[in-house]
C-alpha positions as CSV (number, residue, x, y, z in Angstrom):
1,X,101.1,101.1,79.0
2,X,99.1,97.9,80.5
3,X,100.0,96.4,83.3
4,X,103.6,98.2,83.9
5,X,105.3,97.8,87.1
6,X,108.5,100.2,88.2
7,X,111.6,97.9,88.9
8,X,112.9,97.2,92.1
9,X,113.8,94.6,94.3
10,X,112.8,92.8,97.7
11,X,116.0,92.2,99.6
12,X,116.5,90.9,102.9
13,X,117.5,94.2,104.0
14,X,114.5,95.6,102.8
15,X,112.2,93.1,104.5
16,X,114.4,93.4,108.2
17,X,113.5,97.2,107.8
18,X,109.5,96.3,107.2
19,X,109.6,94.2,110.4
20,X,111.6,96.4,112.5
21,X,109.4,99.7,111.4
22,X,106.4,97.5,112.0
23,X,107.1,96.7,115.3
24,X,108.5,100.1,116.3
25,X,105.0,101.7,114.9
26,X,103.0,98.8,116.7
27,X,104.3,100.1,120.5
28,X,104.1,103.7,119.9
29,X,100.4,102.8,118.6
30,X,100.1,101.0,121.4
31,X,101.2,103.8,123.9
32,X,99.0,106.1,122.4
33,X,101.0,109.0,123.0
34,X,101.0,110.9,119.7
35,X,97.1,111.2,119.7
36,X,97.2,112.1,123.5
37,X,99.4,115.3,123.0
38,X,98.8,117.6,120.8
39,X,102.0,120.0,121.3
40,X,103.6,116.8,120.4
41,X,102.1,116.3,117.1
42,X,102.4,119.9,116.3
43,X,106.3,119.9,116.8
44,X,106.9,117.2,114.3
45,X,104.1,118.4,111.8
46,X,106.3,121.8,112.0
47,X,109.4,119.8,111.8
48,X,108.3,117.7,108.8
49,X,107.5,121.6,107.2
50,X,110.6,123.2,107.8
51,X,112.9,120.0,107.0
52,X,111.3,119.5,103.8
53,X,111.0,123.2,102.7
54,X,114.5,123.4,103.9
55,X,116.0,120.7,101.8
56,X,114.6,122.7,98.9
57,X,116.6,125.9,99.9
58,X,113.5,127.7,101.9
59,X,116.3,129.6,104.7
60,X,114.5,130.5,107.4
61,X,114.7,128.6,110.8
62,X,112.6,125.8,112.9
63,X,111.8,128.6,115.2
64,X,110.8,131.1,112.3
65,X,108.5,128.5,110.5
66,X,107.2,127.8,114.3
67,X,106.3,131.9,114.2
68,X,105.0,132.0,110.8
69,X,102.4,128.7,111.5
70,X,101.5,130.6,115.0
71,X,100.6,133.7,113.3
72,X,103.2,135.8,114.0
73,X,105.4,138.6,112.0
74,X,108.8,137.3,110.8
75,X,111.2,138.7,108.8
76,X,112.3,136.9,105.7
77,X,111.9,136.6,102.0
78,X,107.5,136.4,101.5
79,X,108.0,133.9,99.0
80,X,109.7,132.0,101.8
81,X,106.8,132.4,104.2
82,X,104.1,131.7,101.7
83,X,105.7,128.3,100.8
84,X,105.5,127.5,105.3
85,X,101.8,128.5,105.2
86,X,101.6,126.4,101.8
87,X,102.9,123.5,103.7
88,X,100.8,123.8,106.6
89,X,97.7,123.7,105.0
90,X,98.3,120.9,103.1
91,X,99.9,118.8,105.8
92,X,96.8,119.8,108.3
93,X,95.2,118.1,105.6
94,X,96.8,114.9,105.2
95,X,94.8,112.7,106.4
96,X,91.6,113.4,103.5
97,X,94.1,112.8,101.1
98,X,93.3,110.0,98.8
99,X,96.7,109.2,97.6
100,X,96.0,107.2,94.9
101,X,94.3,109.9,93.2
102,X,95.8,112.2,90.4
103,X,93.3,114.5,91.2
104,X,93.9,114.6,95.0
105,X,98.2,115.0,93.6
106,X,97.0,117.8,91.6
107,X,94.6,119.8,93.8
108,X,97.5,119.3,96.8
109,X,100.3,120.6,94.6
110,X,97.9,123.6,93.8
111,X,97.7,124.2,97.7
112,X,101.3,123.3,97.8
113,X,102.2,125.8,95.5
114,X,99.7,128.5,95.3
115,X,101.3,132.1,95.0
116,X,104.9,130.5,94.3
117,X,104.7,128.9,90.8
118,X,103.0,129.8,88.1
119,X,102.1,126.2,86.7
120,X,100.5,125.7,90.5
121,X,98.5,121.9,90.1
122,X,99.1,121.7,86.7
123,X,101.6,119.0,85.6
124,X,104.4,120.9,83.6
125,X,104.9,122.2,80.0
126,X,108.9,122.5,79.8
127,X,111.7,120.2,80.6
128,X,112.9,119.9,83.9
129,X,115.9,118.3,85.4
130,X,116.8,116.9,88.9
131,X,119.1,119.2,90.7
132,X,121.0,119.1,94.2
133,X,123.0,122.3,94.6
134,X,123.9,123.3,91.4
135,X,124.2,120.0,89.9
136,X,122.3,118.2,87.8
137,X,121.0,115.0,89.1
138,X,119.4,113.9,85.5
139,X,117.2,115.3,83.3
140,X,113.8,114.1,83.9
141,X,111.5,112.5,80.8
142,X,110.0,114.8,78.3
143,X,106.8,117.0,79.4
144,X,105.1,115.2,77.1
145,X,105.4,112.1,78.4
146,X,104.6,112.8,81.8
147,X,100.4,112.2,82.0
148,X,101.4,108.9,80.5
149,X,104.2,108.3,82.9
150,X,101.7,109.2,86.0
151,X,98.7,107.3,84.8
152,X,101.0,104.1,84.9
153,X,102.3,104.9,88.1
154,X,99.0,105.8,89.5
155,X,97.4,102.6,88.2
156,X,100.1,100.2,89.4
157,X,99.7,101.7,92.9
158,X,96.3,101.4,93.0
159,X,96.6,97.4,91.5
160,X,99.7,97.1,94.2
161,X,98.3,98.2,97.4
162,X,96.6,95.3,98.8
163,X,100.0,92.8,97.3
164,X,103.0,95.5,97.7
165,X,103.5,96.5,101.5
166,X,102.6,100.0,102.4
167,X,106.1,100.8,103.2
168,X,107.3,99.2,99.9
169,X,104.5,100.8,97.8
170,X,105.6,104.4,99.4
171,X,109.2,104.3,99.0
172,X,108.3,103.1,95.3
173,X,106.3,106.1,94.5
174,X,108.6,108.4,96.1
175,X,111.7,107.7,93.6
176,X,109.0,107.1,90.9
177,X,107.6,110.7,91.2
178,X,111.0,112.0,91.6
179,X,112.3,110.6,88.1
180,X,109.2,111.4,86.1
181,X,109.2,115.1,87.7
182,X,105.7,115.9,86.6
183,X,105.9,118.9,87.8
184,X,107.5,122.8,87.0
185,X,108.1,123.1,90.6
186,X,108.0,121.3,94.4
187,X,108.1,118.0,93.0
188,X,110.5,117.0,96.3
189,X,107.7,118.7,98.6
190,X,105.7,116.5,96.8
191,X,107.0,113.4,96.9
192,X,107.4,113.4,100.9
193,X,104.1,114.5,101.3
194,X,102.7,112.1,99.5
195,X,105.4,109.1,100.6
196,X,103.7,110.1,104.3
197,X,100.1,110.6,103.0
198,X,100.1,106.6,101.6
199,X,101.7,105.7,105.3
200,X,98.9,107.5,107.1
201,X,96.4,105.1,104.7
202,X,98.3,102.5,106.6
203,X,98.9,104.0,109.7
204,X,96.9,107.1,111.0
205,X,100.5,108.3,113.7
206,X,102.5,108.7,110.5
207,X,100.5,111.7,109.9
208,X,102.8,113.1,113.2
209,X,106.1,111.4,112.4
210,X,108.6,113.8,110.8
211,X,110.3,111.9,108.1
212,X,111.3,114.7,106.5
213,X,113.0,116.0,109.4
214,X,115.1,112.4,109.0
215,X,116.0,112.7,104.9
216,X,117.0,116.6,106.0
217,X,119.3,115.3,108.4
218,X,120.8,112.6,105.5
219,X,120.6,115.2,102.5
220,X,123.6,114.2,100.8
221,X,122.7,110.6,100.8
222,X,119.3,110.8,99.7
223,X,120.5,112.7,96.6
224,X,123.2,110.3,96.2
225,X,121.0,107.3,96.5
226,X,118.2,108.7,93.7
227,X,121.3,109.0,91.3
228,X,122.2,105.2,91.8
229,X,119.0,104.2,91.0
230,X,118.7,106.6,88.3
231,X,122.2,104.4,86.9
232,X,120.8,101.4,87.7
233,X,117.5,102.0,86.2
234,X,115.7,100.5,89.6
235,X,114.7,101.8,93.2
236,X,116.1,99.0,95.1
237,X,118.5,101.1,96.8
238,X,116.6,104.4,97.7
239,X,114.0,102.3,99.4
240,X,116.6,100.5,101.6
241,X,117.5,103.7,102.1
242,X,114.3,105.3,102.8
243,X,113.0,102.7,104.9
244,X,116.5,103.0,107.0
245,X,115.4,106.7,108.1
246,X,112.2,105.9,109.0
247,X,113.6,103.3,111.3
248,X,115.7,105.8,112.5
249,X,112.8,108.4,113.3
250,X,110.9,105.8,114.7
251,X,113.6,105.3,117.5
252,X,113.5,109.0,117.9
253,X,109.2,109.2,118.5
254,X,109.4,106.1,120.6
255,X,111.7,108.4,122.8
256,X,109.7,111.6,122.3
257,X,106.7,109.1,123.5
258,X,108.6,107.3,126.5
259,X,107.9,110.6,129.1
260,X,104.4,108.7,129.3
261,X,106.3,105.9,131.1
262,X,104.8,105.2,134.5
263,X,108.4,105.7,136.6
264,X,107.9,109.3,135.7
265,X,106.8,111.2,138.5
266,X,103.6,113.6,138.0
267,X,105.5,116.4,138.8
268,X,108.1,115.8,135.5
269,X,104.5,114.7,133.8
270,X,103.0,118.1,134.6
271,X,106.7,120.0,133.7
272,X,106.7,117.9,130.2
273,X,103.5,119.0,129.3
274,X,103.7,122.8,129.4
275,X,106.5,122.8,127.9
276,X,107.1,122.8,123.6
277,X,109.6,121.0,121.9
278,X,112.8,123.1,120.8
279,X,111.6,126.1,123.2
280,X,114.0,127.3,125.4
281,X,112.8,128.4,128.9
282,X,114.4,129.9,131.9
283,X,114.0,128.7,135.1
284,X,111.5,131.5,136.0
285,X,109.4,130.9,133.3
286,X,108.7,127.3,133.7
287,X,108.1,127.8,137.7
288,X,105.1,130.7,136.8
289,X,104.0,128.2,134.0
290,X,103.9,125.4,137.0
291,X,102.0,128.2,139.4
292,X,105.0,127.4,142.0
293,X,106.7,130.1,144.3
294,X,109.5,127.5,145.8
295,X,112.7,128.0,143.5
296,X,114.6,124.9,145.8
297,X,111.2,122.4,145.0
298,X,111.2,123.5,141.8
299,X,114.7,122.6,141.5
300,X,114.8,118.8,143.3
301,X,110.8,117.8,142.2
302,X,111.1,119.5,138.8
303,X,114.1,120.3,137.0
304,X,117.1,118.1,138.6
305,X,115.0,114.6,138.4
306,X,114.1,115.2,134.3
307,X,118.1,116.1,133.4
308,X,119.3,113.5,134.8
309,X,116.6,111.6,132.5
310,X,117.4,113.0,129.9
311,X,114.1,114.6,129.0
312,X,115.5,118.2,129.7
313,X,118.7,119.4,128.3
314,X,120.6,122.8,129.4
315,X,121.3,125.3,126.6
316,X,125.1,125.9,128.6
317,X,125.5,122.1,130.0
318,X,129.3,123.5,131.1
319,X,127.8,126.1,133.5
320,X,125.0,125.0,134.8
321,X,124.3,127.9,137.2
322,X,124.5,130.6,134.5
323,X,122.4,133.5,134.7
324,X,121.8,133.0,130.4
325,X,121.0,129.1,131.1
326,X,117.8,128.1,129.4
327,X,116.1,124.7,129.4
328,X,114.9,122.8,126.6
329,X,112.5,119.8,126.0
330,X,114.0,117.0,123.6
């Protein structure tokens, strides 16, 4: 079908969320932080893989999708732990990913996928619906359809990319893919690794920016706005709603990125950077990561100085002197 275009509209809303992401994405660019440290990127890369493999029912924990990426053993379903090293791969390779290609979209669902679906980078045979939970969502368009249905979507992106903004374009495709389902199986891995592929296009720091992590937080709602739009026949409102978590996120990197702030004393610096996000460490083990022997320096250079900031949190903030107390970078 010539020149078709999926239906949505630009509302004010919409366009206060483009500036305010903009901006937000323009200082942490700025700052530079997210291509100075790498244990920074690598938490929200594994964040993005466990809140998007989680939203499609994968159990296992931040921590044991942290293991399984670091090479370690962990107990749990192997279809489970295939589907985290699926995810890895792929999103380690976001950034060659030409997302206006169906070829690229195939070939990435076939690393996506491979050993966990038998129609892995093929677009499916049999009918499909939408499901969250038990229930059906919708049933998505006839298999038959479905080249047809990507060929127009593919072509309208590649027409709208220079005219549609980026995070317009994205949020477009996202509920577009969603509703023509094209394929048997992890067409919602898909769709968000793809929606932060055509953002890395744009931007190269979205390639570390854990959306997922955001839409895992807001399940219900992002299920509950693709059936709206599903009723109303347009995306208006999942992209106000899209574009509202990625503001969200935003506000949560530009934090993440903040310990770069010049009122931060080089000891917190040096404390910040051997620690991981989401690790929790006793006070003995950060003062042997920091080579230091004094337990009272540690204590008023170190520790004290970055709770009160906020950059540290106590696993037991009620007792504070607890033999089981374990510190945690957020």
């Amino acid at each position: 079908m010539d020149n078709y275009k999926p239906p949505f509209t630009i509302t004010n809303e919409i366009l206060s969320y483009v500036s305010s992401i903009s901006e937000k994405i323009g200082c942490i660019t700025a700052i530079n932080s997210l291509e100075a440290k790498p244990h920074l990127r690598k938490n929200n890369r594994i964040k993005s893989i466990h809140a998007s493999l989680k939203i499609e029912a994968n159990s296992l924990s931040l921590g044991q999708v942290r293991d399984v990426i670091n090479g370690k053993n962990v107990l749990g379903e192997q279809k489970e732990i295939q589907e985290i090293k699926n995810a890895y791969i792929a999103y380690d390779k976001i950034s060659e990913i030409n997302p206006y290609s169906i070829k690229d979209l195939k070939k990435f669902h076939g690393i996506m996928t491979k050993y966990v679906v038998e129609e892995s980078g093929k677009f499916r045979r049999g009918e499909e619906g939408v499901f969250s939970g038990d229930q059906c969502i919708f049933m998505a368009p006839p298999a038959q359809f479905v080249p047809e249905l990507m060929e127009d979507l593919f072509r309208w992106m590649q027409e709208s990319k220079y005219s549609v903004h980026p995070l317009i374009l994205s949020s477009v495709f996202h509920y577009e893919f969603v509703f023509i389902h094209p394929f048997s199986d992890g067409n919602g891995r898909m769709a968000r690794l793809w929606h932060t592929a055509i953002l890395t296009k744009w931007k190269p720091v979205f390639e570390y920016i854990p959306i997922e992590s955001q839409i895992e937080k807001f399940q219900e709602e992002y299920y509950d706005a693709i059936a709206k739009c599903h009723v109303n026949g347009e995306s208006t409102i999942f992209i106000e709603f899209i574009l509202l978590q990625i503001d969200k996120v935003l506000d949560d990197i530009s934090k993440q990125v903040s310990e770069d702030n010049e009122q931060l004393s080089e000891h917190i610096k040096k404390m910040l950077d051997v620690m991981e996000y989401d690790i929790p460490y006793t006070s003995k083990s950060l003062m042997e990561k920091l080579e230091l022997k004094s337990k009272e320096g540690f204590r008023r250079n170190y520790l004290r100085p970055a709770i009160e900031m906020n950059l540290i949190h106590m696993t037991i903030p009620d007792k504070p002197h607890s033999r089981n107390q374990r510190y945690v970078k957020v």
